[in-house]
Structures are given as C-alpha cells and as structure tokens.
C-alpha positions in Angstrom: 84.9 189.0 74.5 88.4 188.4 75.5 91.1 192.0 74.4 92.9 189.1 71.6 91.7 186.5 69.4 92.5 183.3 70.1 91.9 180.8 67.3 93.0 177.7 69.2 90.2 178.1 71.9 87.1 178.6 68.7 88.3 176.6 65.2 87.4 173.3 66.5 84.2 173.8 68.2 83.0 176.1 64.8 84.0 173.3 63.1 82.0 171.0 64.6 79.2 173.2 64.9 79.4 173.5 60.9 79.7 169.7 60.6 76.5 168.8 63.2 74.1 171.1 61.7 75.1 169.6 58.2 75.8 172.4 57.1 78.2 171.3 54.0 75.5 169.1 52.6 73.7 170.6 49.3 70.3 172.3 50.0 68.0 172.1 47.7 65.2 174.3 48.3 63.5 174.0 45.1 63.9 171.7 42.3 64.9 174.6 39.8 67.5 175.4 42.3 70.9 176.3 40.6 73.5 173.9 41.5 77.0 174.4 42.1 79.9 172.5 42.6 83.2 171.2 43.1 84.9 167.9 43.0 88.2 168.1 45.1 91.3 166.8 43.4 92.1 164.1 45.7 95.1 164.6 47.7 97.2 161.5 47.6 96.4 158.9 50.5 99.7 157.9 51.5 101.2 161.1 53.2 99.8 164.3 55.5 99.0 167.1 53.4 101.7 169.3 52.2 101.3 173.1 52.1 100.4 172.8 48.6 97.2 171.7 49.6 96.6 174.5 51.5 95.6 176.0 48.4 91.9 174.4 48.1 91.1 177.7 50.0 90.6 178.8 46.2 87.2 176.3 46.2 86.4 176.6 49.8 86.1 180.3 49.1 83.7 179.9 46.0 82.3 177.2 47.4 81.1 179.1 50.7 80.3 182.0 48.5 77.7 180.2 46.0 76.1 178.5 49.6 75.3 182.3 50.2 74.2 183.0 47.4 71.7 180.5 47.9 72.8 177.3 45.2 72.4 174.0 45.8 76.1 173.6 46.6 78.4 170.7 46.8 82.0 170.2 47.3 82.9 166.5 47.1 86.0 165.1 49.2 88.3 162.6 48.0 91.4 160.3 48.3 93.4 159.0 46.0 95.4 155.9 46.1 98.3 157.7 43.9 99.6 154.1 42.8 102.8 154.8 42.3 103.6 157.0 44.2 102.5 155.4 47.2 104.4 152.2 46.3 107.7 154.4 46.8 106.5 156.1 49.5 105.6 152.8 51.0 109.1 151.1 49.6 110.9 153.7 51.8 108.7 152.7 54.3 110.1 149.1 54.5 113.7 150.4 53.7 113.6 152.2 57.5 112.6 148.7 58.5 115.6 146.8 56.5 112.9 145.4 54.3 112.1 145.2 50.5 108.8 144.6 48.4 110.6 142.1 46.6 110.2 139.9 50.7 106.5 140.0 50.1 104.4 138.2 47.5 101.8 140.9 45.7 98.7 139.7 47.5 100.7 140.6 51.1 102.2 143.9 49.9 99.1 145.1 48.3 97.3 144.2 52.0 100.4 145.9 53.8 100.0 149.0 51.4 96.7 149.3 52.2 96.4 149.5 55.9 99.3 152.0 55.3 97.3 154.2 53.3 94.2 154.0 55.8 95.8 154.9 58.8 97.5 158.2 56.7 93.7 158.6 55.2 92.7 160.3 58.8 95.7 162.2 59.3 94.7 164.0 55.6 90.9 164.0 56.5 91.6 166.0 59.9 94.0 168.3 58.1 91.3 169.6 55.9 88.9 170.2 58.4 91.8 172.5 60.1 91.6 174.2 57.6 88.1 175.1 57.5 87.2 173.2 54.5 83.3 173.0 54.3 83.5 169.5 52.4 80.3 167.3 52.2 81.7 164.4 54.5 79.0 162.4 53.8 79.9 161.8 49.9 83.4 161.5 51.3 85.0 158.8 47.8 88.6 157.0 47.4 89.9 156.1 44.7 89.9 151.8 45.2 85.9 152.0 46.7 84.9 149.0 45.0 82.3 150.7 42.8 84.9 153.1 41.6 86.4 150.6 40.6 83.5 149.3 38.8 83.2 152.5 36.9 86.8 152.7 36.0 86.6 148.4 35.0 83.9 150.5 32.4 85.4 153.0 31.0 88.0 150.5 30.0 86.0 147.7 28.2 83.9 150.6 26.7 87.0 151.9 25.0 87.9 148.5 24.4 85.2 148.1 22.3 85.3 151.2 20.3 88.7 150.1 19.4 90.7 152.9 21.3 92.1 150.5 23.7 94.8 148.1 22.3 97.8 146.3 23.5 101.1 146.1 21.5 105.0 145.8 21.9 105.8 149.1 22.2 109.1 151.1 23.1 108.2 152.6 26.7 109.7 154.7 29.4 111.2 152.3 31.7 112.8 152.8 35.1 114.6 150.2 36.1 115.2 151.1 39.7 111.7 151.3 40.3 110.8 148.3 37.3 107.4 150.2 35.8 107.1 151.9 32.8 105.6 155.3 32.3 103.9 157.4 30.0 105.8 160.3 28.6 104.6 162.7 30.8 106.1 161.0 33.9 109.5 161.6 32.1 111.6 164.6 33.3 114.3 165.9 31.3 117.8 166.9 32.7 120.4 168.9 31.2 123.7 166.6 31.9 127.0 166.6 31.0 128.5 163.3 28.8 130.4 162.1 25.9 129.8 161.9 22.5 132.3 158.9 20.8 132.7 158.4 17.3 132.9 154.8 16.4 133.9 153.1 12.9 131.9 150.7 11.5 134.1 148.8 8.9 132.6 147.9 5.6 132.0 144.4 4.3 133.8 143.4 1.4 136.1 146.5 0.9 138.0 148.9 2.4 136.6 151.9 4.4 134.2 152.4 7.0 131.3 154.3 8.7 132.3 156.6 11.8 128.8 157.0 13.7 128.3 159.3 16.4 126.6 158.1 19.9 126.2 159.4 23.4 125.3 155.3 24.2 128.0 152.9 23.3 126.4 149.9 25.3 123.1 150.1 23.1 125.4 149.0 19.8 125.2 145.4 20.5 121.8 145.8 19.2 122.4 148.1 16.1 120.4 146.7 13.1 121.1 149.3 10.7 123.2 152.6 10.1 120.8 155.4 8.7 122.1 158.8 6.7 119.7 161.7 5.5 119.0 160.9 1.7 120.2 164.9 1.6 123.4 163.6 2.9 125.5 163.8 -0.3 128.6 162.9 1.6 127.0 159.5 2.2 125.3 158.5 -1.0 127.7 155.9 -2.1 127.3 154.2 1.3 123.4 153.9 1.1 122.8 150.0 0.4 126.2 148.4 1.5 126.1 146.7 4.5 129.0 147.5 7.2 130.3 144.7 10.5 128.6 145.6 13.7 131.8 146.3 15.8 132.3 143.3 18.6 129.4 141.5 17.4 130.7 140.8 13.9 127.2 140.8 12.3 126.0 142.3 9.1 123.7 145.3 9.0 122.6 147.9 6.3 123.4 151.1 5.4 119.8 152.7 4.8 118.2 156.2 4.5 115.9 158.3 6.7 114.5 162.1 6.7 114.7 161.9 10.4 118.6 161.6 10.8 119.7 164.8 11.7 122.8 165.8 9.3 124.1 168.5 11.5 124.9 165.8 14.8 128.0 164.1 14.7 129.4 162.5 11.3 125.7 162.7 9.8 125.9 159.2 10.4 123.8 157.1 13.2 123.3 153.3 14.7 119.9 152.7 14.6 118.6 150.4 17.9 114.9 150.5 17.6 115.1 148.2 20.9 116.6 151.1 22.8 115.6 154.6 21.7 112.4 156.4 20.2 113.8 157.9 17.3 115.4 154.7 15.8 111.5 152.5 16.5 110.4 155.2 14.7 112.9 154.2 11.7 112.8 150.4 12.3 109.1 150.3 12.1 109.8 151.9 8.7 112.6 149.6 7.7 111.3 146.2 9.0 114.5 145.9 10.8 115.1 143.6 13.8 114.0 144.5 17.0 116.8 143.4 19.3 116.6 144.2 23.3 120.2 144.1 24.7 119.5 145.8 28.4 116.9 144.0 30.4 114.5 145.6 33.0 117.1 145.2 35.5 119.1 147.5 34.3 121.7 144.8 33.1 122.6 143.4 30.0 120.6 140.6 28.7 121.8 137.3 27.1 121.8 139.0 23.8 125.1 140.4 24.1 127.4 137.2 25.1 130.5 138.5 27.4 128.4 141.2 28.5 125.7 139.4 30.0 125.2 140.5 33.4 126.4 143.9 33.4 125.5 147.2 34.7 124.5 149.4 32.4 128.0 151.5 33.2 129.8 148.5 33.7 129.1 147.7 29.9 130.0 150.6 28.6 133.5 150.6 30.3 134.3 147.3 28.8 133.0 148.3 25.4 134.5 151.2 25.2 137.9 149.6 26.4 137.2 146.9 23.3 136.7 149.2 20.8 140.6 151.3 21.9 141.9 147.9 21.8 140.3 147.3 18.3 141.3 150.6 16.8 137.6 151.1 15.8 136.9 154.3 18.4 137.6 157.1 16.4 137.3 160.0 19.4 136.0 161.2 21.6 134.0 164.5 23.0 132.3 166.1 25.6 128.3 166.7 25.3 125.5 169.0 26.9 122.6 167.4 26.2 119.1 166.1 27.7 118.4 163.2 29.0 115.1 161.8 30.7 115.0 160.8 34.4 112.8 159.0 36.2 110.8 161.8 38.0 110.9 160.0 41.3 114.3 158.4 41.6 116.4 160.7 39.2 118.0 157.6 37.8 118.0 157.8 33.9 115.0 156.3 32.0 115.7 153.5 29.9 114.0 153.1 26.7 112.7 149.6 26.4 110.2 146.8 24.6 107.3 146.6 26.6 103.7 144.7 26.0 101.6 147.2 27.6 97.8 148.6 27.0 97.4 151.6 25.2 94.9 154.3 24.8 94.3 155.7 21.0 94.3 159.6 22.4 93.8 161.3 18.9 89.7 160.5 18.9 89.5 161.3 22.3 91.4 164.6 21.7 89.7 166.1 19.2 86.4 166.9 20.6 88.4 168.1 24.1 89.9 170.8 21.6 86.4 171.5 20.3 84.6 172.2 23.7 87.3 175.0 24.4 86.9 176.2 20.8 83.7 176.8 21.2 83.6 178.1 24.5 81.4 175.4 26.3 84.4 174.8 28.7 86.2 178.1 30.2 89.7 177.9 30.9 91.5 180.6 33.8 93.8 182.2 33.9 93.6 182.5 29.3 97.1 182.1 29.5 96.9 178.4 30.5 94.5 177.8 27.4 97.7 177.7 24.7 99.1 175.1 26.9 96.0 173.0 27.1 95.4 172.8 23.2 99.2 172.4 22.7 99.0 169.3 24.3 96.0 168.4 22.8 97.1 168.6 19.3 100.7 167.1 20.0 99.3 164.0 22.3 100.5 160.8 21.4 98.8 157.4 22.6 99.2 156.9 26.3 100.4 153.9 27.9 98.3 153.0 30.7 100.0 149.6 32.1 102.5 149.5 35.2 104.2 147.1 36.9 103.3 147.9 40.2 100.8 146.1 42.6 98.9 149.0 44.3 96.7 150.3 41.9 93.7 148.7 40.2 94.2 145.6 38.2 93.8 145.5 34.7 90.6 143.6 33.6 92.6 141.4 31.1 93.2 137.7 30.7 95.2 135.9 28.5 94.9 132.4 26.8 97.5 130.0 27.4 96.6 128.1 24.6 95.9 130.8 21.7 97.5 133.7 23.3 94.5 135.8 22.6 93.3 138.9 25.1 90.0 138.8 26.5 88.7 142.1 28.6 85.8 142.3 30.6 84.1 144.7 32.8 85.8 143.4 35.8 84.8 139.6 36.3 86.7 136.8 35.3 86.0 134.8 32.0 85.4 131.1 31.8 87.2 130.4 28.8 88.7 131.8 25.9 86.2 132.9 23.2 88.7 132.0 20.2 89.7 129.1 21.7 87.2 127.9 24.7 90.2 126.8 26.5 90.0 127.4 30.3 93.6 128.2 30.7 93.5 132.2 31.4 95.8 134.4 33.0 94.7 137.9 34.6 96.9 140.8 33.8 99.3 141.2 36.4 100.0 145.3 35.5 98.0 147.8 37.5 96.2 150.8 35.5 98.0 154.1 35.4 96.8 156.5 38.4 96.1 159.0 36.0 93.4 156.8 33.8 91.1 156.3 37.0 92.2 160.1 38.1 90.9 161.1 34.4 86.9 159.6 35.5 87.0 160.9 39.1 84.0 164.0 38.1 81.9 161.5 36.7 82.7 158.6 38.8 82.3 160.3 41.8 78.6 161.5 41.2 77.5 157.8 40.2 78.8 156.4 43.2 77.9 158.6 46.0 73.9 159.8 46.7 71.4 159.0 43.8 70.2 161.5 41.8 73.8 163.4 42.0 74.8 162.4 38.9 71.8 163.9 37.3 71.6 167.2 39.3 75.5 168.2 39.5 77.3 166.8 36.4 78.8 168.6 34.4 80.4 170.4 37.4 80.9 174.1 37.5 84.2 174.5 38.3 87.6 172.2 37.9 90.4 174.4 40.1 93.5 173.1 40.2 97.4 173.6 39.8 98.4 174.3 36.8 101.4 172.0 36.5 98.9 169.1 36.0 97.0 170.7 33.0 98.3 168.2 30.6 98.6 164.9 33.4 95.0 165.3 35.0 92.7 168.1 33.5 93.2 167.5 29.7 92.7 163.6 30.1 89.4 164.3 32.4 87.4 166.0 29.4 88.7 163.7 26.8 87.6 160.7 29.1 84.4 162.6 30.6 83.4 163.4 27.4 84.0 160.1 25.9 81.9 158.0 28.7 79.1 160.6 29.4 79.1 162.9 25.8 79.2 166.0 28.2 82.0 168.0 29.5 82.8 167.3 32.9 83.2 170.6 34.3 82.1 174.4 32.7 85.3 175.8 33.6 89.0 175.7 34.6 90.6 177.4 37.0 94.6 177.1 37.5 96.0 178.3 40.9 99.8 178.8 41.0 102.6 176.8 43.1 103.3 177.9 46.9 107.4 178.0 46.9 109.3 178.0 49.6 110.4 181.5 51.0 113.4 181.7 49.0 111.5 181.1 45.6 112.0 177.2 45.4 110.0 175.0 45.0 109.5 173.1 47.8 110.4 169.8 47.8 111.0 166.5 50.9 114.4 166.2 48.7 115.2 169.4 49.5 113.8 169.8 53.1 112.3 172.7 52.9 108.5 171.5 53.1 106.2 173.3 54.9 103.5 171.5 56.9 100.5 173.8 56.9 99.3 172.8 60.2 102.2 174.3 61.4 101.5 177.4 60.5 97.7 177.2 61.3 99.4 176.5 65.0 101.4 179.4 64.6 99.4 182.0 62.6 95.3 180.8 62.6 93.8 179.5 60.1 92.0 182.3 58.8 95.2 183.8 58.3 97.1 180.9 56.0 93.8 181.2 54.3 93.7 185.0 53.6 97.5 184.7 52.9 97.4 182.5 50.7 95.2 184.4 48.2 95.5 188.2 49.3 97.7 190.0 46.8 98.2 187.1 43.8 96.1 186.9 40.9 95.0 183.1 40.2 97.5 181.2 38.1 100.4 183.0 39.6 103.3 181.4 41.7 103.6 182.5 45.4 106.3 182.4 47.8 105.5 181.5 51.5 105.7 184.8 53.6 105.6 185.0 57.0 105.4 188.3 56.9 102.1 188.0 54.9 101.2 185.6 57.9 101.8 188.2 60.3 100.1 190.8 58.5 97.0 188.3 58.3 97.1 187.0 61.9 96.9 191.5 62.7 93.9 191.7 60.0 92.1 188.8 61.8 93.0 190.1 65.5 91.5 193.2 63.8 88.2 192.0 63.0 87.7 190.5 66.2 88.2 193.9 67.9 85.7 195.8 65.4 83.2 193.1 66.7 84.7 193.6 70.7 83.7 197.6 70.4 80.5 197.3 68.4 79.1 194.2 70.3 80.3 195.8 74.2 77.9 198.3 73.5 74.8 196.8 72.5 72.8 195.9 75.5 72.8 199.3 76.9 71.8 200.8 73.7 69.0 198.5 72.1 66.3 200.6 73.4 67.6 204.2 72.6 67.7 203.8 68.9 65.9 206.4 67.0 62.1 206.4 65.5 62.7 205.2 62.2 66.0 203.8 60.5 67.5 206.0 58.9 66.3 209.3 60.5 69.5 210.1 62.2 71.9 208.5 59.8 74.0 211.5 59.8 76.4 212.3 56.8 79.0 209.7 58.3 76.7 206.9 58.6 75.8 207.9 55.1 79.2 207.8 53.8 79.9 204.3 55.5 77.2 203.2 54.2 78.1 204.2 50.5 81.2 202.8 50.9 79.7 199.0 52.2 77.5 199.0 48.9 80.5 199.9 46.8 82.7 196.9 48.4 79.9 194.6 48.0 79.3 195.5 44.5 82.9 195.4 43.7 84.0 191.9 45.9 80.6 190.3 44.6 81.9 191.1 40.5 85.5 190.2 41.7 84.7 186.3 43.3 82.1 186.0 40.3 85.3 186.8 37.7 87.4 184.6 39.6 89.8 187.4 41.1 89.9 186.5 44.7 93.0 188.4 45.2 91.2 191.6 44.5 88.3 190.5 46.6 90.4 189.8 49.2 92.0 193.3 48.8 88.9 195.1 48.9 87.4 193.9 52.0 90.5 194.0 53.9 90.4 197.9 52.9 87.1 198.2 53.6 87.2 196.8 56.6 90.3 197.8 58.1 90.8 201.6 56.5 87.2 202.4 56.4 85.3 201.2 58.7 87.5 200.6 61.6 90.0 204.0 60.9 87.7 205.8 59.6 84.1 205.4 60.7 84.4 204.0 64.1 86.4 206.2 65.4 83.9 208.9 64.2 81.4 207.4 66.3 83.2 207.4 69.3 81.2 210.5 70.5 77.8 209.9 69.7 77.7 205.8 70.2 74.2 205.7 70.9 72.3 207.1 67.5 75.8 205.4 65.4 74.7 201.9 66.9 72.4 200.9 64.8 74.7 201.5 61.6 77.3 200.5 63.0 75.8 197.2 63.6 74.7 196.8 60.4 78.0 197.2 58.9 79.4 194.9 61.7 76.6 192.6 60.3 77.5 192.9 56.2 81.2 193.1 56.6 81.2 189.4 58.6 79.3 188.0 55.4 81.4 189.4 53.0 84.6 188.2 55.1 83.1 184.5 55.7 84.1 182.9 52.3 88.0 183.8 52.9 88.3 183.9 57.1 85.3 181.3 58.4 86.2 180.9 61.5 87.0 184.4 63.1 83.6 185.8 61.5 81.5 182.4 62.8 82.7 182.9 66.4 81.9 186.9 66.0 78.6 185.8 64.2 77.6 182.8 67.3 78.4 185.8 69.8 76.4 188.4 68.4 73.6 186.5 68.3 74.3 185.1 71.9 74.4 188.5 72.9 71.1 190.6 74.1 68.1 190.6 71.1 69.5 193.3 68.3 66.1 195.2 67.6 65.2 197.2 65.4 64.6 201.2 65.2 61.2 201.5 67.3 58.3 201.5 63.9 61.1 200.1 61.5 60.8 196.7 59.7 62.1 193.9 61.4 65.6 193.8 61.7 67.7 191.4 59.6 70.8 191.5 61.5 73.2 188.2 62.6 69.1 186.8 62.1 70.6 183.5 60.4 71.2 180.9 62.8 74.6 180.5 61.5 76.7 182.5 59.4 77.8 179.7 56.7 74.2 179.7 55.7 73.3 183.4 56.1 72.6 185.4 53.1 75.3 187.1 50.9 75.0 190.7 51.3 73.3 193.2 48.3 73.8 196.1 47.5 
C-alpha cells in the first residue's frame, strides 16, 4: 500500500466494480424480505449538478446502511425535465447565439430543447456516480419517458372525473417577460421602495369627490368600482353614488366591502378585479365588470385608447402627468411595501385573466393532514411538521397550466363549434361529445413541472421492473430539502394518496441548504456556485461526503468549509494508514496466532474491544434515528482517538498476539465507515482480501473477517 491515499488512482475502478457485480440492484433473498427504499428527487436535466446535490449522501448513507443490514434495497435514479426552468435555461442558451424561441415554431424548439437536455443528462448521470452514489442504474426514469407520461395523462383525467380538475378564467400570476403563468408558490416577494398617490375621483351629479389611495396608477383605466369598509363611518354617505373614473370619463359605484382595509391610505380603494387579487375577490362578490387593461406583453391593451401600446412604466408616466394636468392627483408619498417577482427573472409579476386548468386542492388536502395526524407518515426534523400542515390547511387551488412548450402537453381539446372541453387519457378524440363536430383543438399549455413531480414515487414503480410497484410502494423514506416542503413533498401525498389510497412514503426527512462559505446562499446570479466535482478533485470524495454531514444535525443549514474538507481529506488519509500498519503485518503473522481466540486478549484488546461494541451500538441507534451527524461523529472518534491513538500504538510491542484483534477491529470499523466514506473502505476492503488468507486462531471457528466478497454487500457489524 502506497504511504498516502490517493483517491484519483481507486474511485473509478471501485465504482465500476460496484456497478459490474450489480451490486445497487435490490436482493431479494426471501419473499418476506423487508424492503427499503428511496426514490431520488430528480435533479433537473438541463444543467450539471450543483453542490446542492451533493447532499443525496443523506440517502446514499441509509441506503448502503439498510443493504447491510440485509433489506431488499432500492434507490431509484431520475431526471427531471424541470419545464420551466429548462426553457430559460435553454432561452439563455439561444441568447449567447443571437437567437430567440420566438425564431422557432414549438414543434422545433421542443426538438432543440430536447437534444439539449440529453446531452446535459450524461454530464448529471456521471456526476452522481463520482460521487459514490449506489443508484439502481438499471430503473434509471425521466420525467417525459413516454409511459410516465401515460401515468401522469392518468392522474389527470382521473381527477377530471372526480370533479377536482376544472378550468376557469381566473386571475393568475403572470410574468410577462417570460409569458407563463404561475402558481402562487412560484411568486417571490420583495420588499421595494415606491409611491403611494392619492387620486380624486369626482362625483356624478354634485360636488365633491373620492381621494383613493394606489401604489398602481396605470391599473385605473380598468377601475369598476370604489369599495369602503361598511365600518367606515367617514364614508357612509358615499356608499351607493356613483363617482367619474378619472381619464376615462365612465361611471362606476361606490360599494362596500369587509376586506378594504380602513387604516391604508384614505380608507378608500379602486377596485380592478382584472389586475389584482384582492379586488377579484370583491368583484366576484359584486358582479362587477371584469376589465383587462395590461396585456401579456407587458403593454397596454386596446382597452385603454391613447394608452394603447405602452409599457407598463411608460403608462404610468403619462397618467400620472394627466392627472397633475387635470388637478385630480391629490399627492403624493413614498411606500415600503411587497411586491411579487417573478422568481427567475426578478421582473414584477403581473396579475392577470387567464383560462387555465385548475386543481380543487382542499379534498386532496385533507386526508394529507390526516396521515401526519395520525402518525402513518413521519416527518424529520418535527420542526418542519408546523410548516407542512400550515400549508396544508391554507392551500388554495393550484393552477397547473403554462405557457411554455417543454413540458408535457395537456390532454385537452376544444370544440370549435360548441366551445366545450373534452379530456382524455392522452389520445386524441374524434369528435366533440356535446356536439359530434370534428373541429378540435389540443391544449396548447404544458402541465406544471410540479403536477408530474407530485406522481414521481408512484409513477416510477409502475414504470420500471414488474412487481416493483407491489413490493416497494409506499416507500420508506422521502429526503429532501426542506425549502420544497410545500412545492414538492406536500403535493406528492395529496396526489399519491389520491391515485393509489396509500401514502407514498412512511417518512420525511428534510436536509438543510449548503451556503456558500460566507453564509449565502449560493446562487449562478451571484457567482459563487460551487461545482462539487471540484472539490471531489481537490478533496476526495469520501471527504465532501463525510463533510457534508459530520457535525450538522438533519434539517440544519451548512456553510461550505474547506476547512471541514481538509479535516476530512486527514480523516480519510487516516484510515488508509490504520489499514497500511495492520495489513503490512499480516503475512508474517497468520500462523503465530494463539490456540484459541480470545485466550491472549489482554486487558487492551479487551478494552478495544468494549469500546467497538459501544460505537456500534451507539452509530447503529444514531443512523436508525436519522442523526447521521452523530453517527458520523462517533466513528470518526472511534476510529481516529481510539483505535488508532490509543490502541495501536499499544500494540506496537507485542504485534504478534495483538494481530488478530487488531484485525478484527480493522475488519468492523471498515463496515461501520462504508455507508459515509465508500470508497476509501472498498479499496482497503479489495486489499485485505487480496492480501495472504486471514485465518483464524488454530481450533477457533472460522474466521469471518473481510469474508464478503465485497464490502457494499458485507454484513453490518453487531454488537
């Protein structure tokens, strides 16, 4: 063995050693065998892996432990086509080039989008197995395989049917750079500064008027009403007059409504139910007009006469330089306040009428609340648990329609003739079943990422070997970050329990984000992304791995830290010099070991002993709780303060009778390492066993040490 470690000359051949004796591939040794397992949240197809990612050592660890332990185990890969996303990464794409999407029809930019995504596909698929990830390869899934798509095609018509799917004209969050809506989870919220003006609305047929206050004077071209709290008494004699809509010169009520907020502004507000939330809300109430004056665009609509055409800031200028001209802007003031952004872009969302598909979430909701209620699905860390019924119990219905072309078409068609919606389970209808006529238009809007995302446990296990479905569903464990409780992991058991009446998964587990090393988070904004290959360059990759969860709990942010790394890249240089003395040894020795084990086991060898059965007792309980970070803590002390400070260098002077045990702790201390540094421990494991036979004490049993042909498979230790 050469004096250092060198991880670059053994991670790709372990791999591959893993990976040709199939290894990663469930065994099923009985048919009561215990399964376990772990569908990977797909990493988006369209980029290499950030160092986020790096973070699936949380299931890799588990994973390798339960194939120890003897389960049937199986830790599905995936890909996801991340529709959205990947447009705008593929938009920037075609920027570098001088091109647009808007050059292509959608047939060609879907095509283009997809041999952009495969080519990245391998990149991601490599980076894993850096890593050391022991993924079944074989069930590899994306997210567009056609009979995903089959299943997802499904799940829609099935909701259909039970009337939680229905399409209306709906106020949505639109970005108009980007021209898709969203659901309202995809909105970010920014504190910004801006201006709050106070605008008179004259009255019609007397003197007097109305002052309203609005951050959004280019919305007022479509004002149908002016509401006041009925608690307003400063209004009551306005309630039922009607005032002039300032530069538009039409007629609209004065009305009442609880929601109106006495304290902001005058007390008085334009209501737009066209433009903003709050005033739908009220105009749904009110039966007032709906009246869109800003397109998807981004520019004024032919609604608004002279304004036609306009940038949304270009509108505002001119009717803000109207209304001074008109006398009718009272003041104005400066204003903190939020405002949703697009969370790609940054560019203001803009609140707009939409025909889109929506999914009734309050059915689906309630028995996702009950399962945690009762304790049939676990969450970890607790904490996250609040967060994961507040949602639940808040959710409003979810928009799954965009505008986009890479994604999965909706299954919808429309009759020319009648207007009426047919949905099917993917194929296209003959005719209209209101009308028969033959005339029918597909859908052009792609489903939301996040609705095929929400089937991926169960649509995975249909798709991939028969029987899989059967054996591994529910899952055991969903792990995850936690800042997609509410997009991903709450919509999975509402959907999984809707299609299959079972839970998806038997428990949650939330990792934290990796920031950069100032705190940040990181961000390709921002530059300060960290590619994790890089470090596995640098560092190994048993040491990102054991980094990456030595010394913080689950669910708790981390910062990147090289000198973590460092410490890491020592523990693992460590381990292979532990191996480098006990293994040097071992030829000279085999034969000179006493009469029976155990008779010379002196009271060092006892000690060391002790103290292997305590850290196995105590890492076992900790993996088995979830706490990897204390796991990870007590091996490293083990191993490093015990055995190697400690024990071996107690044994320096009578190598011979301390060969045996130290063998045998050479032998437990690889297993219990395996799940968190696989690669170091394999190469020591392939070694020993290359080495001269290790036989046992003449008239012992036979011995059981580095016995397995490979370590990944070997038996977890006991006690």
């Amino acid at each position: 063995m050469d004096k250092t470690y060198k991880p670059q000359e053994h991670e790709k051949e372990i791999y591959s050693l893993w990976e040709t004796g199939k290894y990663f591939s469930p065994i099923i040794i009985k048919p009561e065998s215990k399964p376990f397992s772990i569908i990977l949240p797909p990493p988006n197809a369209n980029a290499p892996l950030h160092f986020g990612h790096a973070m699936y050592v949380v299931e890799d660890i588990l994973i390798r432990y339960h194939r120890m332990k003897g389960y049937a185990t199986l830790w599905l890969p995936g890909a996801d086509h991340a529709g959205f996303e990947t447009q705008v990464v593929f938009e920037k794409h075609l920027e570098r080039q001088g091109k647009s999407r808007f050059d292509y029809d959608p047939e060609t930019l879907y095509k283009m989008v997809w041999d952009f995504v495969q080519n990245n596909r391998g990149v991601m698929e490599n980076q894993l197995r850096q890593l050391g990830f022991s993924l079944d390869w074989s069930r590899m899934k994306f997210t567009l395989d056609p009979d995903i798509v089959t299943v997802v095609y499904d799940t829609f018509k099935k909701l259909y049917d039970k009337g939680l799917v229905y399409r209306a004209k709906r106020l949505v969050n639109y970005c108009v750079t980007h021209q898709t809506a969203f659901s309202d989870l995809e909105v970010e919220y920014e504190e910004k500064e801006g201006r709050l003006y106070f605008i008179k609305y004259p009255l019609v047929g007397e003197e007097g008027h109305i002052t309203v206050a609005t951050t959004r004077p280019e919305t007022m071209l479509g004002d149908t009403a002016v509401a006041v709290n009925p608690k307003d008494k400063r209004y009551k004699k306005f309630v039922g007059k009607r005032v002039l809509l300032p530069l538009v010169n039409r007629e609209i009520p004065t009305i009442e409504d609880e929601s109106v907020d006495m304290e902001f502004g005058t007390g008085a507000v334009k209501v737009t139910p066209a433009h903003d939330p709050a005033d739908f809300e009220i105009g749904e109430k009110n039966n007032l007009q709906q009246i869109s004056v800003i397109g998807f665009d981004g520019r004024m609509t032919n609604e608004v006469g002279q304004y036609e055409g306009l940038a949304i800031k270009e509108a505002r200028e001119k009717i803000l330089k109207e209304l001074k001209a008109q006398n009718l802007l009272e003041k104005e003031a400066p204003i903190t306040h939020r405002v949703g952004v697009c969370y790609k872009c940054k560019n203001p969302i803009e609140p707009l009428l939409l025909e889109q598909w929506f999914v009734k979430t309050q059915p689906l909701a309630k028995p996702a609340l009950e399962v945690v209620k009762k304790g049939k699905l676990k969450i970890y860390p607790a904490k996250f648990e609040k967060a994961y019924n507040q949602f639940l119990e808040n959710i409003k219905d979810w928009n799954i329609s965009r505008q986009i072309v890479w994604g999965i078409r909706i299954p919808a068609w429309k009759c020319e003739e009648c207007n009426e919606w047919t949905v099917t389970n993917g194929d296209s209808p003959t005719s209209c079943p209101k009308c028969n006529s033959t005339k029918l238009t597909q859908d052009t809007d792609t489903f939301d990422t996040w609705f095929s995302s929400a089937q991926w446990p169960f649509a995975t296990l249909k798709t991939t070997k028969p029987s899989d479905f059967e054996y591994f569903y529910p899952t055991t464990v969903m792990e995850t970050a936690y800042d997609i409780l509410r997009w991903w992991v709450a919509r999975m058991v509402m959907v999984g329990i809707f299609v299959t009446g079972d839970i998806p998964f038997e428990n949650v587990l939330f990792h934290g984000l990796v920031k950069d090393p100032y705190g940040k988070k990181m961000s390709k904004s921002k530059g300060n992304v960290t590619d994790p290959l890089e470090l596995v360059e640098q560092y190994g990759a048993d040491a990102v791995r054991m980094a990456l969860v030595y010394g913080t709990a689950i669910g708790n942010d981390q910062s990147l830290s090289h000198p973590k790394l460092q410490a890491m890249r020592n523990f693992t240089n460590k381990v292979w010099n532990i191996a480098r003395f006990v293994l040097s040894h071992q030829s000279q020795i085999t034969n000179h070991l006493p009469a029976q084990a155990g008779q010379s086991l002196n009271s060092d060898d006892k000690w060391i002993i002790e103290e292997l059965n305590k850290t196995t007792e105590t890492t076992t309980k900790a993996i088995e709780q979830f706490r990897l970070h204390d796991a990870a803590s007590e091996i490293y002390e083990f191993i490093w303060h015990k055995f190697a400070d400690v024990y071996i260098e107690k044994t320096k002077d009578r190598r011979e009778e301390a060969q045996y045990p130290l063998l045998h702790v050479l032998d437990q201390s690889l297993r219990l390492l395996h799940p968190f540094m696989p690669f170091v421990t394999e190469t020591i494991w392939q070694l020993a066993k290359g080495k001269s036979k290790i036989n046992p004490p003449a008239g012992g049993q036979k011995s059981k040490l580095f016995s397995e042909e490979a370590l990944i498979i070997a038996q977890w230790p006991e006690k």
